[in-house]
C-alpha positions in Angstrom: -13.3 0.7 -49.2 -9.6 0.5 -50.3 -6.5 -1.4 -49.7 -6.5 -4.7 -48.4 -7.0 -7.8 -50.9 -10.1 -9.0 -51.7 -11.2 -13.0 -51.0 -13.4 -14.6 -53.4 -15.9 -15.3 -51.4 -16.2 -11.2 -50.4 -17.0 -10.9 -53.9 -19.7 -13.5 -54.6 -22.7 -10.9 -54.0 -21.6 -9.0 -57.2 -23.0 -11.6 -59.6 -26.2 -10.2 -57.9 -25.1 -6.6 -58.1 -28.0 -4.2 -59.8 -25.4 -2.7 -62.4 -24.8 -4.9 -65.4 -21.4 -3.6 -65.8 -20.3 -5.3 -62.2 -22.0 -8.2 -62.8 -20.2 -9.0 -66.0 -17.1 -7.8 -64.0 -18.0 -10.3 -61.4 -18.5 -13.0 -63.6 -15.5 -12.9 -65.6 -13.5 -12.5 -62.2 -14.8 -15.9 -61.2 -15.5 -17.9 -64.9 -12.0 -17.1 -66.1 -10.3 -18.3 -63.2 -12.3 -21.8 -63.0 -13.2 -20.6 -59.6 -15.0 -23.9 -58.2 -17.4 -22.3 -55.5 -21.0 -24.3 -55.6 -22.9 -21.1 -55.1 -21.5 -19.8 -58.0 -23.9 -21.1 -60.4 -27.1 -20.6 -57.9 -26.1 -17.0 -57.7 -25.9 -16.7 -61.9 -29.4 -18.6 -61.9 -30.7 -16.2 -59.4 -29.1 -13.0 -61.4 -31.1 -14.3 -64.8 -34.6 -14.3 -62.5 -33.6 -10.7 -61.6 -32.6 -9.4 -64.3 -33.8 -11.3 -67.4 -31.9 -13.7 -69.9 -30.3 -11.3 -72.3 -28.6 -8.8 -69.4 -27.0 -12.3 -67.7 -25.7 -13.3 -71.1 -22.3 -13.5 -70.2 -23.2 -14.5 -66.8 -24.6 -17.5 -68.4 -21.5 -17.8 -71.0 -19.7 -18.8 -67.7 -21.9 -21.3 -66.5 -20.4 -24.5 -67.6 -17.2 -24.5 -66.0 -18.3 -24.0 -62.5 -19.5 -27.4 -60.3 -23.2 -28.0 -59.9 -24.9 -29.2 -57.0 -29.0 -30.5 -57.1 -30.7 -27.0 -56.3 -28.5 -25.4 -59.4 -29.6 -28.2 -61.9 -32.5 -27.8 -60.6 -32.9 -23.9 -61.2 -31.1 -24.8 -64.9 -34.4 -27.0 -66.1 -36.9 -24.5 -64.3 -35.1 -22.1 -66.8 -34.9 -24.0 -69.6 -38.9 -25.1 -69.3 -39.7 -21.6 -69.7 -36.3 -20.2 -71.5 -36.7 -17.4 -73.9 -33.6 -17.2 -76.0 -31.8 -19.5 -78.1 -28.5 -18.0 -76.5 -29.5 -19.0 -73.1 -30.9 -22.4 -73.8 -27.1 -22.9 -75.6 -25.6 -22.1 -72.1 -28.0 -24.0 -70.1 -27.5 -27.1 -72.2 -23.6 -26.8 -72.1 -24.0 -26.5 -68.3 -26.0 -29.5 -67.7 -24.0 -31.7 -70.3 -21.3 -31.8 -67.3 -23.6 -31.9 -64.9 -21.9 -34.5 -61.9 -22.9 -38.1 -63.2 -24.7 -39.1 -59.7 -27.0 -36.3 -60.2 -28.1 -37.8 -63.4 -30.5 -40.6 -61.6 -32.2 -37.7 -59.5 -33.0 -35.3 -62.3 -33.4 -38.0 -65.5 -37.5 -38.4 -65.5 -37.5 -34.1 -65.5 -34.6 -33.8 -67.9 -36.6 -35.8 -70.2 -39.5 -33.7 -70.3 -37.7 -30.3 -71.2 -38.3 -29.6 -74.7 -35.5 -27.3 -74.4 -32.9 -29.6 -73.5 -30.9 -30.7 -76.9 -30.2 -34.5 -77.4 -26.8 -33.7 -77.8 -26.9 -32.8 -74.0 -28.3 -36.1 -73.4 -25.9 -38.0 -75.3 -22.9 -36.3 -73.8 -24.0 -37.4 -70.8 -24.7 -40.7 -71.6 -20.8 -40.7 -73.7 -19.5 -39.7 -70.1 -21.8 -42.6 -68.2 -19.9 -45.6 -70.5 -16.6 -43.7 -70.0 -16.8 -44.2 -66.1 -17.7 -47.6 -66.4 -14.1 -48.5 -69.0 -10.6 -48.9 -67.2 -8.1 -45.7 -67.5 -5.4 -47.1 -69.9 -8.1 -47.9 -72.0 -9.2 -44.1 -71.8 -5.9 -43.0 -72.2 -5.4 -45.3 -75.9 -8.3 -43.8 -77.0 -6.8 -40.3 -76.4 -3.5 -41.2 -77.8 -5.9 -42.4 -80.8 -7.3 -38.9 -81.4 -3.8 -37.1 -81.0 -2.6 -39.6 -83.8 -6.0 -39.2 -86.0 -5.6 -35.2 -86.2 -1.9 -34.9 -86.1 -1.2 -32.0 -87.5 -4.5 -30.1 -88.0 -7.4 -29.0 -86.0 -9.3 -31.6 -83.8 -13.0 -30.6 -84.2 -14.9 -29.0 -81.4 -16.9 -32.1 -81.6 -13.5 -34.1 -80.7 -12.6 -31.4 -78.3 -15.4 -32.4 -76.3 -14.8 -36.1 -76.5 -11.5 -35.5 -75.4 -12.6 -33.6 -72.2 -15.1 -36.6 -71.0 -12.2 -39.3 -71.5 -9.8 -36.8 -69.3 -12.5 -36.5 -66.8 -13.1 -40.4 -66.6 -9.2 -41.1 -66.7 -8.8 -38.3 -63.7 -11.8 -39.8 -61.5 -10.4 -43.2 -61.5 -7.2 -41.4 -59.8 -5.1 -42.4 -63.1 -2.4 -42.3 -63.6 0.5 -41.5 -60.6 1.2 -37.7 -60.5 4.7 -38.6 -61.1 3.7 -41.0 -63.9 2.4 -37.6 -65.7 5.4 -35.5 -65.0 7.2 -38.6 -66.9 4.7 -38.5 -69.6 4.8 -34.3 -70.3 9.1 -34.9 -70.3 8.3 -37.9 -73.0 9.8 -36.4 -76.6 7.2 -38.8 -78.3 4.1 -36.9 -76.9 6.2 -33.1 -77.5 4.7 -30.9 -80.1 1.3 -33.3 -80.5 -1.5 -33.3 -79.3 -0.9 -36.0 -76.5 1.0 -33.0 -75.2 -2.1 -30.8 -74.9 -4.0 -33.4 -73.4 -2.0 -34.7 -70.9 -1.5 -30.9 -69.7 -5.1 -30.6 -69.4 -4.8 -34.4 -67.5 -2.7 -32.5 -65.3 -4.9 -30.1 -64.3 -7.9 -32.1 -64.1 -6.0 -34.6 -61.0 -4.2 -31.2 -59.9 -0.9 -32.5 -60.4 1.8 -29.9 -58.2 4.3 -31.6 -59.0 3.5 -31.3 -63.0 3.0 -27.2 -62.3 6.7 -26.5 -63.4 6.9 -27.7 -66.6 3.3 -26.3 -67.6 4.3 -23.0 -66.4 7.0 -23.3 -69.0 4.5 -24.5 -71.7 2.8 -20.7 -71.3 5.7 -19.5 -73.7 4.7 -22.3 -75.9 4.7 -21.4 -79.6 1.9 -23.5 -80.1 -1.5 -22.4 -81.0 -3.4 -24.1 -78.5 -0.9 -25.4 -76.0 -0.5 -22.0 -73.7 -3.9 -22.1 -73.3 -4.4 -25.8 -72.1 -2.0 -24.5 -69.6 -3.4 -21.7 -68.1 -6.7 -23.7 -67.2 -5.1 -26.5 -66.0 -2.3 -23.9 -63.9 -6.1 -22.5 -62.6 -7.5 -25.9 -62.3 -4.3 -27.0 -59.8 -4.6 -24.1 -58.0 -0.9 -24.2 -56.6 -0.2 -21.0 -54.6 3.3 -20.4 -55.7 2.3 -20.5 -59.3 2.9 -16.7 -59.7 6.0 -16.6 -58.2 7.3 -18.9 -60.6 6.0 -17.2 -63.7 7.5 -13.5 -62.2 10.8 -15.8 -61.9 10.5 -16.7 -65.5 9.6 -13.2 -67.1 12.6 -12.4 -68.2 13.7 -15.6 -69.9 10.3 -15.7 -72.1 11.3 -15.6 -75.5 8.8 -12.8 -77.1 6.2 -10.6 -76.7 3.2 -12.8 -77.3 4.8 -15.7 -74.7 5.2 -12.4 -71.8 1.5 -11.5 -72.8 -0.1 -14.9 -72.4 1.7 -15.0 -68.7 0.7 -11.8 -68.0 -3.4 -12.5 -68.6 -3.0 -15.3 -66.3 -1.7 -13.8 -63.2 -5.7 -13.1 -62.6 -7.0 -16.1 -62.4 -4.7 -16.7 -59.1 -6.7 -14.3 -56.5 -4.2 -13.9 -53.9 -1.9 -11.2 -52.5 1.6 -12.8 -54.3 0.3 -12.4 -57.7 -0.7 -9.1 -57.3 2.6 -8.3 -56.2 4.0 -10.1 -58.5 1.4 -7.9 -61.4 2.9 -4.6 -59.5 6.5 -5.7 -59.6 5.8 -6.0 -63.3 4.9 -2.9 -63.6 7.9 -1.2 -62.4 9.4 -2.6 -65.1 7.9 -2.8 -68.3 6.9 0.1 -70.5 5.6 -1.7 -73.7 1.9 -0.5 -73.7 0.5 -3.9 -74.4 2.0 -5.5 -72.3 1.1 -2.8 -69.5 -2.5 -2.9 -70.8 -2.5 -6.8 -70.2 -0.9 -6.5 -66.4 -3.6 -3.7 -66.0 -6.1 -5.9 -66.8 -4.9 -8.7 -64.4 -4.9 -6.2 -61.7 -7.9 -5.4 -61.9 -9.4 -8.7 -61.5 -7.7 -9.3 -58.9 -10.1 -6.6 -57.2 -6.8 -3.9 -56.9 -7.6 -0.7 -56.0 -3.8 0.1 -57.6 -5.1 -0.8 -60.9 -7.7 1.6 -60.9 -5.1 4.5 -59.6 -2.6 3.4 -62.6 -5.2 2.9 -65.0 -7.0 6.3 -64.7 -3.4 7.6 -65.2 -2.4 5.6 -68.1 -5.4 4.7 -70.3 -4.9 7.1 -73.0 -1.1 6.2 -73.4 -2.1 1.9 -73.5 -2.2 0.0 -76.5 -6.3 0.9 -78.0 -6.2 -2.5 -79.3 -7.4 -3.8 -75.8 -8.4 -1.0 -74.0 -11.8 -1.9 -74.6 -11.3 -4.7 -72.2 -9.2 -3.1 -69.4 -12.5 -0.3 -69.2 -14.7 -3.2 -67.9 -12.2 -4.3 -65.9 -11.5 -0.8 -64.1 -15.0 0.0 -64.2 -15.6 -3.4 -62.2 -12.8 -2.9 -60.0 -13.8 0.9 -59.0 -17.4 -0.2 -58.0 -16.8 -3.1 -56.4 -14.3 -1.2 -54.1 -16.5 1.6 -54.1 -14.2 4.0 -55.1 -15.1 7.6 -56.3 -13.2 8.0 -59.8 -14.3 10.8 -61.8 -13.6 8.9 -65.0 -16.3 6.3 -64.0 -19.2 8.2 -65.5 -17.2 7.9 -69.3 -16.1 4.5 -68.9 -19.7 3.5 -68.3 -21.2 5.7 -71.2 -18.8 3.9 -73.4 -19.2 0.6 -71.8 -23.3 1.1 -72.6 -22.5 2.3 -76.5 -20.6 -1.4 -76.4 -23.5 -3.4 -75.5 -25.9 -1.8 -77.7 -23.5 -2.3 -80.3 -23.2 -6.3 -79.5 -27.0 -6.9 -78.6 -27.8 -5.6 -82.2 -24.8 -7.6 -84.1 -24.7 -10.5 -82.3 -28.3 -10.9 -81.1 -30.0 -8.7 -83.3 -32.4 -7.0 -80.2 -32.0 -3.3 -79.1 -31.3 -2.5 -75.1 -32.8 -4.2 -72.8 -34.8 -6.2 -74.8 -35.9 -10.1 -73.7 -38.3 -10.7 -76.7 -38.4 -14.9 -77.2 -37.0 -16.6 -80.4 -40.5 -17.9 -82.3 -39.0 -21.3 -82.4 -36.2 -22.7 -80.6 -33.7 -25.0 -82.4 -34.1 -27.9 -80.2 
């Protein structure tokens, strides 16, 4: 099967898909682009019944940021009464932390009863209960507070997630105006603070078009943090034409790193504009990183021209990231079930690279499921 572009929802089956390789493929094609498809998570839940908790890892890495529905939270405690690794009990917590708040009463008596389930899990939830119940300018002072407290320096992850559940009770109470945020991201008081950030990712979170502008101009951001508030919430609003305006402003983006953070998120919009917009691209820059990042996008946008371009190039793009666009070709190859001669190395090297994680990160040789002696919980 070539040409043509590939819908989302043609892809779906792949997080099912008896190669590994694929289903990490699949997995990042959908997690990094905030794709918000119920049967997302079902289809991970089902993949780690298959094929064991350590070969869904990052499967299960994605969880969190797709929406649940009652048979997914229900399929996350089954797992976690009987979970086998600390990793996976990690992404099963983080998942139902954000669980939707009127699915809470239904599941409470059984959530309670999961060993598994960290109190830290319960008291998020319970953080983003009181939040619902507080007015939105309220919210919003108590954002403003944090940007004030940590001016200057990290906010903890701690914070981070704080932050998140006040945007999410501010953005379900339909607060504030659309406009009234386009006002607040041109506000030089909240520029270069972290009321900046968080009012990007408010942005995203109501799916504010008219705010997509001036966040597409915040991806050349020289801040450490700000770019990437503004990719999600760019994925999170979902506007079509988003790619066309970020080809428009390639050219005036004022370094390398600025052109690489636009280029990574051309994927996360699946249609056929932004992969024009990645081939266009193409024709016209030579800097191998950059290349090697547009390759990248390509592919997860299900191209078969990435594959074409990438068997071509992938000796002459930048090693640094390589690593990375070999997943991504691999992916894009099988799931378009192309014959590429190159796919038996890619795969050899792709295997060398998970037995090399599995033992440094998780200590356990291939294939391996064994269960933690005592979970931290």
């Amino acid at each position: 099967m070539t040409g043509g572009f590939l819908h989302p929802a043609d892809l779906k089956r792949h997080l099912l898909n008896p190669d590994k390789f694929v289903r990490e493929w699949a997995s990042i094609y959908f997690g990094s682009a905030l794709i918000q498809d119920t049967d997302l998570p079902v289809l991970i839940m089902e993949a780690v019944e298959r094929y064991g908790e350590l070969n869904s890892f990052f499967s299960l890495a994605k969880l969190d940021v797709f929406p649940q529905t009652e048979r997914s939270v229900s399929m996350i405690l089954s797992r976690l009464e009987k979970v086998r690794r600390q990793e996976t009990a990690e992404c099963l917590n983080r998942a139902l932390a954000l669980m939707p708040l009127d699915l809470v009463p239904v599941f409470e008596s059984r959530m309670k009863a999961v060993p598994a389930l960290h109190p830290m899990t319960h008291e998020r939830i319970a953080r983003r209960r009181e939040y619902r119940s507080r007015r939105p300018p309220e919210l919003f002072d108590e954002l403003l507070s944090v940007s004030l407290k940590y001016e200057g320096k990290p906010v903890p992850p701690p914070e981070f997630a704080r932050t998140d559940d006040l945007i999410e009770a501010i953005a379900a109470q339909d607060w504030p105006p659309s406009g009234k945020l386009v006002e607040m991201l041109r506000e030089p008081d909240y520029q270069g603070r972290w009321a900046e950030y968080f009012i990007v990712k408010l942005c995203g979170t109501v799916r504010s078009e008219l705010a997509v502008p001036l966040i597409v101009a915040q991806l050349a951001s020289d801040d450490d943090f700000l770019p990437d508030a503004a990719q999600e919430s760019l994925y999170r609003i979902g506007y079509p034409g988003t790619p066309g305006l970020i080809r428009s402003l390639w050219h005036k983006l004022p370094d390398e790193l600025s052109r690489m953070m636009s280029a990574y998120t051309f994927a996360g919009f699946k249609s056929p504009a932004s992969a024009a917009a990645v081939l266009e691209l193409l024709e016209l820059e030579d800097d191998p990183s950059l290349r090697t990042i547009l390759l990248d996008s390509l592919a997860y946008l299900g191209s078969d021209r990435a594959v074409a371009i990438g068997c071509e190039e992938l000796d002459d793009l930048d090693e640094a990231v390589t690593g990375d666009l070999i997943l991504a070709l691999y992916g894009a190859a099988k799931i378009r079930g192309l014959e590429v001669p190159e796919a038996a190395a890619w795969k050899n090297e792709l295997e060398e690279n998970n037995r090399r994680f599995n033992k440094e990160v998780f200590g356990v040789g291939p294939g391996s499921d064994r269960p933690l002696r005592k979970l931290p919980f």
